[in-house]
C-alpha positions in Angstrom: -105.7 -0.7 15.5 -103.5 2.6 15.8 -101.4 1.1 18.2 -101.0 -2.7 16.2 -100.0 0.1 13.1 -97.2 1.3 15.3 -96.0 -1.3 16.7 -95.6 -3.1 13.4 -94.2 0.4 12.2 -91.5 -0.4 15.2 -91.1 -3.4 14.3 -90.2 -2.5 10.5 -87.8 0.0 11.6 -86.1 -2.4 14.1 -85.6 -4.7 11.4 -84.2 -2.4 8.7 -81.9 -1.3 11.3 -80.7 -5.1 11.9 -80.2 -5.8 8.6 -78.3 -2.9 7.6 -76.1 -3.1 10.4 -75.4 -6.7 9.5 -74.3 -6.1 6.5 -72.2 -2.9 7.5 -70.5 -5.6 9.8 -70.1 -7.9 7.2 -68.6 -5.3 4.9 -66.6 -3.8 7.6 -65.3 -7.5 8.1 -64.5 -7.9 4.6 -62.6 -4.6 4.4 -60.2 -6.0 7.2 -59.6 -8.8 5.7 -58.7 -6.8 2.4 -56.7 -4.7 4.2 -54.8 -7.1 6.0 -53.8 -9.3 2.7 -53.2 -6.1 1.1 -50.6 -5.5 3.8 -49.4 -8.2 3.6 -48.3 -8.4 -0.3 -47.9 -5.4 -0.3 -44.5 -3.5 0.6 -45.9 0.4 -0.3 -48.4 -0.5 1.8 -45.9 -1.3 5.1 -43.7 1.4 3.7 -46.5 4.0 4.4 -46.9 2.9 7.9 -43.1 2.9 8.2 -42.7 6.2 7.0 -45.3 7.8 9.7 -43.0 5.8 12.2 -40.4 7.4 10.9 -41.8 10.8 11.2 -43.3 10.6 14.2 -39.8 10.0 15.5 -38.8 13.5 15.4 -40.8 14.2 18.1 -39.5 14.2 21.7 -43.1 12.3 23.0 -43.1 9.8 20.9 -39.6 8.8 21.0 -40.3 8.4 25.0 -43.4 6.2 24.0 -41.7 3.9 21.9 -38.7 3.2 24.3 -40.9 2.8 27.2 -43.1 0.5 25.3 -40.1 -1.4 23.7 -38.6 -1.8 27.5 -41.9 -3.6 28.3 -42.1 -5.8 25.5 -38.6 -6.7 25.9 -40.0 -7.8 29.5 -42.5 -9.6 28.3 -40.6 -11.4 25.8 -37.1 -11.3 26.6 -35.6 -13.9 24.2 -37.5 -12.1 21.1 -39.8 -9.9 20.7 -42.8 -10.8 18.2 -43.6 -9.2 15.0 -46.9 -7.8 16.2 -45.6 -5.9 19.3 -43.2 -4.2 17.7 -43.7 -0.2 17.9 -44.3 0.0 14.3 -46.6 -2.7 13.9 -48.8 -1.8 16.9 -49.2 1.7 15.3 -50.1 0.7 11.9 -52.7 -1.3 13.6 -54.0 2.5 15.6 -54.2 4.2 12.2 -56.2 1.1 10.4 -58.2 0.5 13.0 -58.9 4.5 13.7 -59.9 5.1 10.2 -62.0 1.9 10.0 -63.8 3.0 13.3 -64.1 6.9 12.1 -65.6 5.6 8.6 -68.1 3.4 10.2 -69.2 5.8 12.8 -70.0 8.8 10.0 -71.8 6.4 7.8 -74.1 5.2 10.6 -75.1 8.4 12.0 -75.5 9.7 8.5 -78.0 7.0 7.7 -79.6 6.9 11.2 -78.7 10.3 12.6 -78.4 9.1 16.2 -76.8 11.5 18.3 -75.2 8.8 20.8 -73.6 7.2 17.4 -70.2 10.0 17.5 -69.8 9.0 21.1 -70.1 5.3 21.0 -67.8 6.4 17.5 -65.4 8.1 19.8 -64.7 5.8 22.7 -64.2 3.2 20.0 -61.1 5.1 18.3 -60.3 5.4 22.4 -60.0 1.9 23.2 -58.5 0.9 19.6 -55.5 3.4 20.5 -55.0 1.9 24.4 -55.8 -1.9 23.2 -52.9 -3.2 22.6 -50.9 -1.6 25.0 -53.2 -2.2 27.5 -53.1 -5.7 26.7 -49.1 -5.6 27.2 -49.9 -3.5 30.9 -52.3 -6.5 31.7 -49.9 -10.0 30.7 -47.1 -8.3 32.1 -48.4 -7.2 35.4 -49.6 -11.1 35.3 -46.1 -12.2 34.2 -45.1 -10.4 37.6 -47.4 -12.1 39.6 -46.6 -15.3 38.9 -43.1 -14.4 39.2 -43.6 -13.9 42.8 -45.3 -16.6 43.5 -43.2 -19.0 41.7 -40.2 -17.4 43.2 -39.9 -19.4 47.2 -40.8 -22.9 45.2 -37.8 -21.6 43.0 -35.6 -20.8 45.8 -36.3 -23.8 47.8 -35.8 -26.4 45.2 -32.4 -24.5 44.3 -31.8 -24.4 48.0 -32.2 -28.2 48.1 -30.2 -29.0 45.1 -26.8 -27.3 46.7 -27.4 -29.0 49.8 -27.4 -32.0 48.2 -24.2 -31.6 46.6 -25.6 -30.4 42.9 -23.2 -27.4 41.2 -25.3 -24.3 40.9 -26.5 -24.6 37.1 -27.5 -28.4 37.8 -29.8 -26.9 41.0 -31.1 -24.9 38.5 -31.7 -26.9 36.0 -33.5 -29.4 38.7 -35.8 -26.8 40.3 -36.7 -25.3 36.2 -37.5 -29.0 35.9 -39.3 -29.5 38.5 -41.6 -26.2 38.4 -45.2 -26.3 35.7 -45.5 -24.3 32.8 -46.4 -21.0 34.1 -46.2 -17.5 32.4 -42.9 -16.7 34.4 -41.1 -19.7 33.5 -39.2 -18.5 30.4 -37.2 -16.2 33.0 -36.1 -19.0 35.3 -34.8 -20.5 32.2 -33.3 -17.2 30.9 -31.4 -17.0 34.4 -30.2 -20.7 34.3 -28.6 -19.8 30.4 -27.1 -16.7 31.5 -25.7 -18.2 34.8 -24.2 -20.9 32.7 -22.5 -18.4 30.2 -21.4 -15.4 32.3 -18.6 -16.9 34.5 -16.7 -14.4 34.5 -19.3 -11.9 36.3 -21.7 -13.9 37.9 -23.7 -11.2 39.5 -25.0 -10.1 35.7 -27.6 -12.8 35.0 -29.7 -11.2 38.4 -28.9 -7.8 37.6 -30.7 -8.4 34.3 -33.5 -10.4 35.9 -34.1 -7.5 38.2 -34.2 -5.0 35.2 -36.9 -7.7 33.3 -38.7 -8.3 36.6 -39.9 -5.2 38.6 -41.2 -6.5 41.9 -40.6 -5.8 45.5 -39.8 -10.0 46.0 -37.3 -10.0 43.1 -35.4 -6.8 44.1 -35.1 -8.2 47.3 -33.8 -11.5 46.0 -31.3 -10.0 43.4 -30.2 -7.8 45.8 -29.1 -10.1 48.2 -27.6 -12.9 46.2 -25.4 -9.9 44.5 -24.5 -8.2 47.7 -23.6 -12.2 49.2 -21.4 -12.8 46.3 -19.5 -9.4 46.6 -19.3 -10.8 50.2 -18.2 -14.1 49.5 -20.7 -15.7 51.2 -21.9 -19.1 49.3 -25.1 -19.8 47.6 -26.5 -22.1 50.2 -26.4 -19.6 53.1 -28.0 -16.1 50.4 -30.5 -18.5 50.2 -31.2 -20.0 53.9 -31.2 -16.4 54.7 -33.5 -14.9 51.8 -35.9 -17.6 52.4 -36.4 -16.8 55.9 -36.9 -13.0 54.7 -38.9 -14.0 52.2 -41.0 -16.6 54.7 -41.3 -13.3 56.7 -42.5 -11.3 54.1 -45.2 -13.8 53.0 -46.6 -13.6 56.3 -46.9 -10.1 56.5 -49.0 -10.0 53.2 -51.0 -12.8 54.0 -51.7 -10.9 57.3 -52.4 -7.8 55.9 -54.7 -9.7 53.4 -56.6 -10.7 55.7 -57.2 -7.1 57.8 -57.6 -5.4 54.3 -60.2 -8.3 53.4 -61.9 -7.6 57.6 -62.2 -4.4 56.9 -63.9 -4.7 53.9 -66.4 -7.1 55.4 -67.0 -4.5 58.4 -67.5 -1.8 55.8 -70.5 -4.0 54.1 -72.2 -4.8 56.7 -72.4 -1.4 58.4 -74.1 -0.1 55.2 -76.1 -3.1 54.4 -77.6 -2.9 58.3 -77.3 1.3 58.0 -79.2 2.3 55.1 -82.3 0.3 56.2 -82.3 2.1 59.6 -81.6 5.4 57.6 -84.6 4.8 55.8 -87.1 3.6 58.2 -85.6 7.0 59.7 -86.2 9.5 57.3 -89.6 7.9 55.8 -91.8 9.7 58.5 -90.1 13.1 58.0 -90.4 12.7 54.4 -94.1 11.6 54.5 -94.5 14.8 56.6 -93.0 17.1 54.6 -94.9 15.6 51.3 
């Protein structure tokens, strides 16, 4: 019977726990919500947030933040950046989030008085502050990566269309038209536009795709249609000879793929078929010393 009384003691406490915690998540929801049409209608409310922008401007640190994380927004979205990534907008979100996160945590552990509750309280207000740069770091890095891979059926079809006879903004246009919807599409397009406007310099629409895309594939690729055209050499023979650097250079990272991925595999297995030997080892001195 003492145990049945302390189990259903248990079980009363687990479910006053539940149901205060759902309703501190339903509150906690509703204050967001609040929050987020008060911000809305309200200007003194974005004025507040724009003021600590403001003032957080004087400071050498945070200038350097904003201006590295407006250079990889602009990257990210290159024909306009998007209300919610702005540098202001993602820090009003910090402070809202911080204080919702802060208020939460002290009410729980007052109520409960769980020690783990500051902690879990404190990597929260950790990962609110990273989140949404983070999230830039991750769809740009991805944004690269499709770049590169997009890149030779790029080439090729562009390749194709001036060996056919097509002017270089109608290869383009055929090889943008040509390629799926991908993440990295928006800058084919963006160098087609500028290649179609800048006549006079027609090295600037690669220089500014090599400042929007920062990989090893389209540095090479910037660098040698720009050096070519300082050259004189035509379009068709940068890009016979970039794809056969490129081909190259495919090869080498498959092939290195594949020793990185044999290594690995060699690595497993040695400690899978290792540790059992290791033990069946060091069982008898360990019986023996027990």
């Amino acid at each position: 019977m003492g145990n049945l009384n302390i189990s259903n003691e248990t079980g009363y406490h687990i479910a006053l726990i539940c149901a205060v915690l759902f309703f501190l998540i339903l509150a906690v929801n509703n204050i967001l919500k609040q929050l987020q049409i008060r911000r809305e209608k309200s200007p003194s409310h974005s004025l507040m947030f724009s003021s600590l922008h403001e003032n957080l401007l004087q400071y050498k640190w945070y200038q350097n933040h904003v201006k590295d994380l407006e250079e990889k927004v602009w990257r990210l979205y290159p024909l306009g950046v998007p209300e919610e990534y702005t540098a202001e907008h993602i820090l009003n979100n910090q402070v809202q989030n911080t204080f919702m996160i802060l208020g939460a945590t002290i009410a729980i552990y007052v109520v409960f008085r769980i020690f783990i509750v500051p902690l879990v309280g404190f990597g929260l207000v950790i990962y609110a502050l990273v989140m949404k740069e983070s999230e830039i770091n991750k769809r740009l890095k991805a944004k690269e990566a499709d770049f590169d891979i997009r890149l030779p059926q790029f080439q090729n079809s562009l390749l194709m269309g001036l060996n056919a006879g097509a002017s270089l903004s109608k290869a383009m246009e055929l090889a943008i038209t040509s390629m799926l919807d991908c993440p990295s599409k928006q800058e084919f397009e963006l160098l087609w536009t500028q290649t179609k406007t800048s006549t006079s310099d027609q090295a600037f629409p690669y220089l500014e795709l090599a400042k929007r895309i920062k990989t090893k594939d389209c540095d090479q690729f910037t660098n040698q249609i720009i050096n070519g055209l300082k050259n004189g050499t035509s379009m068709s023979q940068i890009l016979e000879e970039n794809s056969k650097v490129m081909l190259e250079n495919m090869k080498n990272r498959i092939k290195e793929k594949n020793e990185k991925n044999s290594t690995s595999a060699t690595v497993y297995t040695t400690a899978f078929v290792l540790m059992p030997l290791i033990v069946v080892l060091l069982a008898p001195l360990i019986m023996t010393s027990m």
